[in-house]
VEXVEX-876972 format. One record per residue: residue in one letter; x, y, z of N, C-alpha, C in turn. Coordinates in steps of 0.1 Angstrom, whole numbers, padded with zeros to 4 digits, always signed. Layout:
aXYZXYZXYZ ...
END
This chain:
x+0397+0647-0160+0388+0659-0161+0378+0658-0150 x+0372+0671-0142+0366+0669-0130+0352+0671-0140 x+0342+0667-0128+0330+0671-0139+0324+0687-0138 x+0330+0696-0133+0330+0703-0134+0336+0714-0140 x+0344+0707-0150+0353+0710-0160+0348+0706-0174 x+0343+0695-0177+0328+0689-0183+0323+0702-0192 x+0324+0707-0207+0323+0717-0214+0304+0711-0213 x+0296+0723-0216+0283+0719-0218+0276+0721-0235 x+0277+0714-0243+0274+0719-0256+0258+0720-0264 x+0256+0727-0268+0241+0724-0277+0238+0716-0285 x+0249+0711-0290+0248+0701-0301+0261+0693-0293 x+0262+0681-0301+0273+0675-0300+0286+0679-0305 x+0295+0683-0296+0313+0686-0303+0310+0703-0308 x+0298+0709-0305+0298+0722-0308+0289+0731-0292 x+0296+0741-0290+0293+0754-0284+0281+0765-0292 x+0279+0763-0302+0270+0773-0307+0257+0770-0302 x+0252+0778-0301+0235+0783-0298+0223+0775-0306 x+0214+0769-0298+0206+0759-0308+0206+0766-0322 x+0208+0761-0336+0208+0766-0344+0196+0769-0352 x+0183+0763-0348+0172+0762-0354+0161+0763-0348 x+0149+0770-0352+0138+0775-0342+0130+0757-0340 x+0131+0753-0343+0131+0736-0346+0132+0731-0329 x+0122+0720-0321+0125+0717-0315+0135+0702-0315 x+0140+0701-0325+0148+0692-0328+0157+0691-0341 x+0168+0686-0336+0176+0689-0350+0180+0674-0354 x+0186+0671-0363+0190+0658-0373+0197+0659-0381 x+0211+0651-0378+0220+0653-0388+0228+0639-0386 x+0236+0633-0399+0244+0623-0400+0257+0619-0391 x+0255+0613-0388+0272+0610-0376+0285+0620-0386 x+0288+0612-0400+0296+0620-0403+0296+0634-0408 x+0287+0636-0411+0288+0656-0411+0292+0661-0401 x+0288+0660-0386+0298+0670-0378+0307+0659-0375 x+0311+0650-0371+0325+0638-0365+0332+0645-0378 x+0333+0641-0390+0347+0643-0402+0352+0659-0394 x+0344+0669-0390+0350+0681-0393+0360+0679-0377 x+0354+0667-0369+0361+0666-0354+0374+0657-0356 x+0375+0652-0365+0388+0640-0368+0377+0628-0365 x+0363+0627-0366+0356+0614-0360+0360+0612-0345 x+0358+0621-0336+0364+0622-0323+0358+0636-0314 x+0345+0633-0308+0341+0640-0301+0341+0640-0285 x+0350+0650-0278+0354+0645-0266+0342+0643-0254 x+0346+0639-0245+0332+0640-0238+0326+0654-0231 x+0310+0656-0232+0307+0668-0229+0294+0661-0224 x+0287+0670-0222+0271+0668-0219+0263+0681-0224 x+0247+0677-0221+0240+0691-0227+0229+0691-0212 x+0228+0704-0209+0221+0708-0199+0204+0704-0202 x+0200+0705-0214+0185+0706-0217+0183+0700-0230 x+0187+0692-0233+0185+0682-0244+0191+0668-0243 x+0183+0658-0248+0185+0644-0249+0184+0641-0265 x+0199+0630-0268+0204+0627-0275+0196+0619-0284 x+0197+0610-0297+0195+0595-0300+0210+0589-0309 x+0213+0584-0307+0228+0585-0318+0223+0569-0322 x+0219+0565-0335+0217+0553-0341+0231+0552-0350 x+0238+0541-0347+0249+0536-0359+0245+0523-0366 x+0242+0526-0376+0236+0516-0387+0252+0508-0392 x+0259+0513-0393+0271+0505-0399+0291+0513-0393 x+0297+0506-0395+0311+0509-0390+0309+0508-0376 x+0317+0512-0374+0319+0512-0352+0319+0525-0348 x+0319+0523-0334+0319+0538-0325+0323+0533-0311 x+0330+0538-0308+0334+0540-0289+0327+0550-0282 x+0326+0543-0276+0314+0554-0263+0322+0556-0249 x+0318+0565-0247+0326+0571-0233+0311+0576-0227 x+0308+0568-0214+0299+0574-0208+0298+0576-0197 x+0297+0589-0190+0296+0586-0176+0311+0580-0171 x+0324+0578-0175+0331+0573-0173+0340+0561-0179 x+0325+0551-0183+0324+0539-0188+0326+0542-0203 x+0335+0526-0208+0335+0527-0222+0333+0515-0225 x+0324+0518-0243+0323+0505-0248+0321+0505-0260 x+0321+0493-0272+0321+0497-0286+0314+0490-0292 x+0309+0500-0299+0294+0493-0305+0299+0486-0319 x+0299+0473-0326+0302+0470-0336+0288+0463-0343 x+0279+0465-0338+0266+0465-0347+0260+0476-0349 x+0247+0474-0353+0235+0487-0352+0228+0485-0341 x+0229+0501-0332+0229+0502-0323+0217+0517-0322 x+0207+0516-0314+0201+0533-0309+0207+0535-0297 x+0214+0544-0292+0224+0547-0276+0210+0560-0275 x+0203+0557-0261+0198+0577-0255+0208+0577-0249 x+0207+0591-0252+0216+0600-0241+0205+0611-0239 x+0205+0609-0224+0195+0613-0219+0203+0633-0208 x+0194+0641-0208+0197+0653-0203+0211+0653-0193 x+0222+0663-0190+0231+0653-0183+0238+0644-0181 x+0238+0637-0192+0249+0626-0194+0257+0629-0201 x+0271+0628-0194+0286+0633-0196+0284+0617-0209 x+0292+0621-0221+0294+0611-0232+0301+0617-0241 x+0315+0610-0251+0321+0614-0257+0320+0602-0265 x+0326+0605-0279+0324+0589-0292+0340+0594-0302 x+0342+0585-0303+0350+0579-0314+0346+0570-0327 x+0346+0576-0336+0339+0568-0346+0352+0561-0357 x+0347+0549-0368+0356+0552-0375+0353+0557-0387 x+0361+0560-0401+0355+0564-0412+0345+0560-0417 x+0344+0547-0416+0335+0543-0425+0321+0541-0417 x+0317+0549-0410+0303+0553-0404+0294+0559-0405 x+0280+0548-0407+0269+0554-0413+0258+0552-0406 x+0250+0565-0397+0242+0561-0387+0238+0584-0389 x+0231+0581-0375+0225+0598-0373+0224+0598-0361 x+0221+0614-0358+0223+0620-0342+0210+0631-0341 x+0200+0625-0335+0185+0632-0334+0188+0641-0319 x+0188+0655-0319+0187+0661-0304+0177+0664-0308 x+0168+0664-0289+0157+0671-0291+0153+0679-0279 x+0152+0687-0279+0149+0698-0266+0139+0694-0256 x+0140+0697-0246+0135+0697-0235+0120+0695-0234 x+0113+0707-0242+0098+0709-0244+0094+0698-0252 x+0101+0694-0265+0095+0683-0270+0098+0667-0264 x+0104+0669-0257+0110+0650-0249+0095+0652-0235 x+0091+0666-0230+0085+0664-0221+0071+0663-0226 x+0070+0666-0242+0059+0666-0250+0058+0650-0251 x+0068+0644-0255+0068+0628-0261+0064+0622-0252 x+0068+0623-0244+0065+0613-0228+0055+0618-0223 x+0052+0627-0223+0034+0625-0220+0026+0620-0228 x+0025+0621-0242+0018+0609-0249+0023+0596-0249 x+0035+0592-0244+0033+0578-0238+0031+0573-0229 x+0031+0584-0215+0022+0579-0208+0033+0574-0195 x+0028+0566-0184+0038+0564-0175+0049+0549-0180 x+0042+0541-0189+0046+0531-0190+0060+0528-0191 x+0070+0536-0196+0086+0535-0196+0089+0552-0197 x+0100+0558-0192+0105+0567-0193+0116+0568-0203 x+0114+0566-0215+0121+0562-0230+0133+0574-0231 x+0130+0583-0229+0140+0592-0231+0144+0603-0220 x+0145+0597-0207+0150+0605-0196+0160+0591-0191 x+0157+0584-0195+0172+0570-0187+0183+0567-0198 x+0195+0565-0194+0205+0560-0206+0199+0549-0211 x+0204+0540-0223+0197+0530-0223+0210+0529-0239 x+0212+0517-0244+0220+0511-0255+0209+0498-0257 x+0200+0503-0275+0194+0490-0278+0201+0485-0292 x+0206+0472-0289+0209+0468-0303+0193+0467-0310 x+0197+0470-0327+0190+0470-0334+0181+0459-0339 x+0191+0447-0338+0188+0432-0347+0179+0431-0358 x+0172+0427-0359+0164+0425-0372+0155+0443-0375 x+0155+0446-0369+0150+0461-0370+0159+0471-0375 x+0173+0469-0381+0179+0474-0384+0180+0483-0401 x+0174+0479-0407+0167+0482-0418+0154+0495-0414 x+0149+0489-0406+0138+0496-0407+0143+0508-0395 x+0148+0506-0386+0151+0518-0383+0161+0528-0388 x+0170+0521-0395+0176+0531-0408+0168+0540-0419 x+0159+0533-0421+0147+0538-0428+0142+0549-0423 x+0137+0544-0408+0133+0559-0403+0137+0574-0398 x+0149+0569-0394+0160+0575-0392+0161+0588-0406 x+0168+0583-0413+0166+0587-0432+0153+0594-0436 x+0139+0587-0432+0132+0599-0433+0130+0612-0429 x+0132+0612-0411+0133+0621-0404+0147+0632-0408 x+0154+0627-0412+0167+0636-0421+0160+0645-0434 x+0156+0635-0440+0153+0642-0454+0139+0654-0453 x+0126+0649-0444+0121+0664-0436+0127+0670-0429 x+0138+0669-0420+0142+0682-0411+0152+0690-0424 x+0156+0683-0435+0163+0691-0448+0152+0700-0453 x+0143+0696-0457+0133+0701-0464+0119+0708-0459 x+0116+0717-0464+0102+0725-0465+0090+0719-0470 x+0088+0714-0462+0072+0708-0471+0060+0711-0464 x+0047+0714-0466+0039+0715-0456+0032+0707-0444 x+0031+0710-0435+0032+0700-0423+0039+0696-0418 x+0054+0703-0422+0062+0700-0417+0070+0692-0402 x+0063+0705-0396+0068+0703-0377+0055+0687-0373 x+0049+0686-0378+0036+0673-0375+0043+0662-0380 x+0050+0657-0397+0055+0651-0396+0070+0649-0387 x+0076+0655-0383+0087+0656-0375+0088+0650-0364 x+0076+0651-0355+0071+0647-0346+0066+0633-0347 x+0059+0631-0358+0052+0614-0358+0065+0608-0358 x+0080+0611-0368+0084+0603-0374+0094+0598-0360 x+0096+0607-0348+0103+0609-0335+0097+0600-0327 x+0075+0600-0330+0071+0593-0316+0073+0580-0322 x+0072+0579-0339+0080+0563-0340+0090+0557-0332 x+0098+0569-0332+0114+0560-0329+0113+0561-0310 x+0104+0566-0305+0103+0570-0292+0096+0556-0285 x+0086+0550-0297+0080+0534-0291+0089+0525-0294 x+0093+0528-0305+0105+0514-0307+0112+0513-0294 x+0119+0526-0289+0128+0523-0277+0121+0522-0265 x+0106+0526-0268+0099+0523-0249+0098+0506-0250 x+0091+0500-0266+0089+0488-0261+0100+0476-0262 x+0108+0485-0262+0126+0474-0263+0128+0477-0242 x+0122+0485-0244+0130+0493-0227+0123+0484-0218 x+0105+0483-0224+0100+0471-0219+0103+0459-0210 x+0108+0451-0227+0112+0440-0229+0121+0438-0223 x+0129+0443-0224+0146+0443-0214+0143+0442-0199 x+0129+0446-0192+0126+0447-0184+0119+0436-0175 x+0111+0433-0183+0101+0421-0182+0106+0411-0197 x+0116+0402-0197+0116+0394-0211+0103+0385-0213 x+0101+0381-0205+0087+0373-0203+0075+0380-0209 x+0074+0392-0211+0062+0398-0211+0056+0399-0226 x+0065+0400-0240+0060+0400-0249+0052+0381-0249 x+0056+0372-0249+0049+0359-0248+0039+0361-0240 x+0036+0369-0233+0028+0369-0219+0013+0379-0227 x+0021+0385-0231+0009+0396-0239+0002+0389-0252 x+0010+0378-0257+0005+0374-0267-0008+0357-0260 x-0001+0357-0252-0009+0346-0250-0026+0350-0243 x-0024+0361-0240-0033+0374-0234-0043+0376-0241 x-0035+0385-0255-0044+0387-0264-0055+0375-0272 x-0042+0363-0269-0053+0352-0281-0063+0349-0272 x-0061+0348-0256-0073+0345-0243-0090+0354-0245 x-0080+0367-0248-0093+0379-0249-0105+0371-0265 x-0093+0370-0274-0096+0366-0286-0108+0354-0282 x-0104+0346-0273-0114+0335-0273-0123+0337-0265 x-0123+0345-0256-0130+0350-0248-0148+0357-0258 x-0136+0363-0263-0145+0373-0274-0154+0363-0283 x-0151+0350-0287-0159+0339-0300-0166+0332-0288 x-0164+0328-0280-0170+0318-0269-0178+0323-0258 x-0179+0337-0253-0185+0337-0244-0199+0334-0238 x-0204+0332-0249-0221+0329-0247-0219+0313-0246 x-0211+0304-0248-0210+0290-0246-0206+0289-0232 x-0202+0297-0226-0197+0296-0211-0184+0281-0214 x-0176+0286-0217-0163+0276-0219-0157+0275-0210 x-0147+0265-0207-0141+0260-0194-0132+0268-0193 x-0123+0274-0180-0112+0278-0183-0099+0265-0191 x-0104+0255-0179-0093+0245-0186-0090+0242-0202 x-0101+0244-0208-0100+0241-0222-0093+0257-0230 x-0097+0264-0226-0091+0278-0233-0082+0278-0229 x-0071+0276-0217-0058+0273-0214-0051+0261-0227 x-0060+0253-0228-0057+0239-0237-0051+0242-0250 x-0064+0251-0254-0062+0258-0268-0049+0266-0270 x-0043+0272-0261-0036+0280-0256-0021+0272-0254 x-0022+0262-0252-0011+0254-0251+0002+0257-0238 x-0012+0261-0229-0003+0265-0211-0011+0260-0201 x-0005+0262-0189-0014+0255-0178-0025+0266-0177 x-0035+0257-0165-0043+0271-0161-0037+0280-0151 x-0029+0275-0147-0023+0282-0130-0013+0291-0143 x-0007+0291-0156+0000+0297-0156-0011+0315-0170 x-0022+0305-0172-0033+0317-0181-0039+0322-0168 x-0040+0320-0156-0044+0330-0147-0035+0343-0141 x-0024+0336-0141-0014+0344-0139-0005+0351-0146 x-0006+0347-0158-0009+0361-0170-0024+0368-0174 x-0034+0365-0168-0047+0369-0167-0041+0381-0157 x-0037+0378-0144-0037+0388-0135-0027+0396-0134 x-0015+0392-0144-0004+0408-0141-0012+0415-0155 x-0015+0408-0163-0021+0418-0175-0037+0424-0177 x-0046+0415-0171-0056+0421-0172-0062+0426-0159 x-0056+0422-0146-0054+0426-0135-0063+0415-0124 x-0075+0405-0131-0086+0395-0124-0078+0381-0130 x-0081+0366-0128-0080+0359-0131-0092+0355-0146 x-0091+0344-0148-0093+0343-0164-0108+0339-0162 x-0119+0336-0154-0126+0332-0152-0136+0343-0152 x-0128+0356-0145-0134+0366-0137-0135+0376-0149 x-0123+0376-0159-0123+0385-0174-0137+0373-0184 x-0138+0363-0188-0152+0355-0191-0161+0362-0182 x-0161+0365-0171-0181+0366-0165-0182+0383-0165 x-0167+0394-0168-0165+0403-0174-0175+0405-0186 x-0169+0397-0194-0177+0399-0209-0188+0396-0210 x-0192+0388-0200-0209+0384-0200-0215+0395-0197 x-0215+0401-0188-0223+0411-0179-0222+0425-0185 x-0211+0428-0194-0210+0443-0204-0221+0436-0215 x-0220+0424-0221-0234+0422-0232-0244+0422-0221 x-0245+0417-0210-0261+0420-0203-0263+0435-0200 x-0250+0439-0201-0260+0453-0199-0263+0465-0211 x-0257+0459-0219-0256+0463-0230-0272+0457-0232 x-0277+0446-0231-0293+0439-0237-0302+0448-0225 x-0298+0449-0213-0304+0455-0204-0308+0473-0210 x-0298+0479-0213-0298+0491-0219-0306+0498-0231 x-0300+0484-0241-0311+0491-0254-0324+0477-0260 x-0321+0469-0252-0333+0462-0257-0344+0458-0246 x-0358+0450-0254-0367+0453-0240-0369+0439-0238 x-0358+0428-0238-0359+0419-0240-0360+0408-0220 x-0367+0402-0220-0371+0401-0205-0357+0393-0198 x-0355+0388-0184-0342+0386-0178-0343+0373-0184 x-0352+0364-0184-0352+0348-0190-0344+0348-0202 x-0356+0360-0216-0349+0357-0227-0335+0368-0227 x-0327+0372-0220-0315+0372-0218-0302+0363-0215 x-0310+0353-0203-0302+0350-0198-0301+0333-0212 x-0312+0331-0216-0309+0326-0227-0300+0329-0238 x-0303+0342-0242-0294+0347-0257-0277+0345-0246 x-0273+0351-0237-0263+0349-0232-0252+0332-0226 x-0264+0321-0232-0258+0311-0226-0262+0304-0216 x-0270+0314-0206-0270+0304-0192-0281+0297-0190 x-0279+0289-0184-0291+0273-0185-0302+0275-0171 x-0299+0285-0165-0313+0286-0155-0313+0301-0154 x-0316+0315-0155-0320+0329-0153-0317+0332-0137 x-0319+0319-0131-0312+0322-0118-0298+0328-0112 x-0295+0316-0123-0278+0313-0124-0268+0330-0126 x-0280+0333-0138-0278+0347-0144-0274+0357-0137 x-0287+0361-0132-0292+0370-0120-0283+0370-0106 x-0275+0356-0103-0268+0359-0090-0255+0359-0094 x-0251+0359-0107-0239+0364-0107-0235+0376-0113 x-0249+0384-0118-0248+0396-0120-0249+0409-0107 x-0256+0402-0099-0256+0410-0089-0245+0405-0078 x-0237+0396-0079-0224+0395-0070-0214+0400-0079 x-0216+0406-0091-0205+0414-0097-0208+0429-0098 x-0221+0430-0103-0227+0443-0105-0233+0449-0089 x-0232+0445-0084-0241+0453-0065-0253+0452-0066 x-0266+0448-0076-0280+0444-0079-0279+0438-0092 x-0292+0435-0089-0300+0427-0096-0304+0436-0111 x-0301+0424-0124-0305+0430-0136-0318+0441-0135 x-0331+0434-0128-0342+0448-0128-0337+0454-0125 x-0332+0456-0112-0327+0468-0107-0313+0475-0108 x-0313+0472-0123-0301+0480-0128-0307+0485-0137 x-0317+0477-0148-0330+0485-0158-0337+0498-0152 x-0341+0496-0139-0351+0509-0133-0338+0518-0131 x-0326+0518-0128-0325+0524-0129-0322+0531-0135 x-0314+0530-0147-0312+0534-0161-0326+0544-0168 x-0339+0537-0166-0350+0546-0168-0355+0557-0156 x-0345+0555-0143-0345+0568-0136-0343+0577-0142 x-0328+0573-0144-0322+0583-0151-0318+0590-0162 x-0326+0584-0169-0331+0586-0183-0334+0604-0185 x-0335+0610-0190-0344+0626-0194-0356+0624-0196 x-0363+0630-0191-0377+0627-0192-0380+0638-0205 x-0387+0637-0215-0390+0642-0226-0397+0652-0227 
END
């Protein structure tokens, strides 16, 4: 078959006209497959992207050319464009979310640039999430059945659910390193956040951490963008200006409440990070103050 011969359908295995003012529809693998023989040839859709989740039995996929068979639980996008045909067997129990154009270009702007979740092919096994994305799956069915109020709001949350699950698998697949990397990140911030008025060593917060320092800086720097030293004298200088802004407390007894053992010490590394000097970040602040 050329691809130009390639039928273009609105739904899967059907030629009819979106059937519902809905920017998205939801239905069970076997409601439309039984009425195909479980055998939908390959087609594509001009302006909609797929989600086809199989929670149980198998499926063959035809994509693009390529074939392969899913014998777990599986979320497959099929993303705008993509030539894909499935063979299922009877005993298959999963769903097929399409969603139109306006709402995929809705979704992905509230996620933002971080992964393009639903414009790339992409096959995630489910693994231990398989429950729970059956779950969600099933809910999003039982509102697109039903009239309840709020309807189109819920419909949407229950979609941008399943829209993060697959950006931050899309992630991970990307960077495998990076969920350990974010975790070890967040506990750094965490200590960052109880210690910083102790002025703590980096080496020992690495320690606690149970990594080198060469390797907490350099998850300091793909994730927080500075090294780990530089996010510590960070959090110092947002509470100095924070003491600078609402209290009238002098640079000494700051540089004390904050930890440092000479006001000097203070002072020159606020103004090699800030461009001046604590006064002269206070005057300015009551420059520009409103005068009453």
């Amino acid at each position: 078959m050329t691809k130009t011969a390639i039928p273009v359908f609105k739904l899967y295995g059907e030629n009819q006209q979106w059937p519902t003012p809905d920017l998205l529809h939801c239905e069970t693998i076997s409601r439309r497959s039984r009425e195909y023989q479980w055998e939908i040839q390959p087609h594509r859709h001009a302006d909609l992207c797929q989600l086809l989740y199989v929670h149980k039995g198998q499926a063959q996929l035809e994509i693009e050319g390529q074939r392969s068979t899913l014998n777990e639980a599986t979320l497959q996008v099929l993303p705008p464009l993509c030539v894909h045909g499935f063979r299922f067997t009877e005993d298959v129990e999963g769903y097929v979310v399409t969603l139109a154009a306006p709402l995929v270009s809705h979704l992905q702007a509230q996620l933002g640039a971080t992964v393009d979740g639903l414009q790339a092919l992409g096959s995630y096994p489910a693994g231990k999430d398989s429950d729970y994305l059956n779950s969600q799956f099933a809910r999003l069915q039982d509102e697109y059945a039903d009239d309840q109020p709020a309807r189109d709001m819920m419909l949407h949350a229950l979609v941008s659910v399943l829209l993060v699950w697959i950006s931050r698998q899309a992630i991970q697949r990307r960077h495998p390193r990076a969920p350990r990397g974010r975790e070890y990140f967040r506990r750094f911030t965490q200590l960052v956040e109880q210690h910083y008025r102790e002025h703590p060593k980096i080496e020992d917060l690495a320690h606690k951490l149970g990594i080198s320092v060469s390797h907490l800086n350099g998850t300091c720097r793909e994730l927080g963008g500075q090294p780990a030293l530089q996010i510590m004298h960070d959090r110092q200088l947002l509470e100095a200006k924070r003491l600078l802004t609402y209290t009238s407390m002098t640079i000494n007894e700051m540089s004390e409440v904050l930890g440092f053992s000479d006001p000097t010490n203070f002072s020159r590394l606020f103004r090699r990070r800030v461009g001046f000097s604590p006064k002269a970040f206070r005057e300015q602040l009551k420059a520009e103050a409103p005068h009453s």
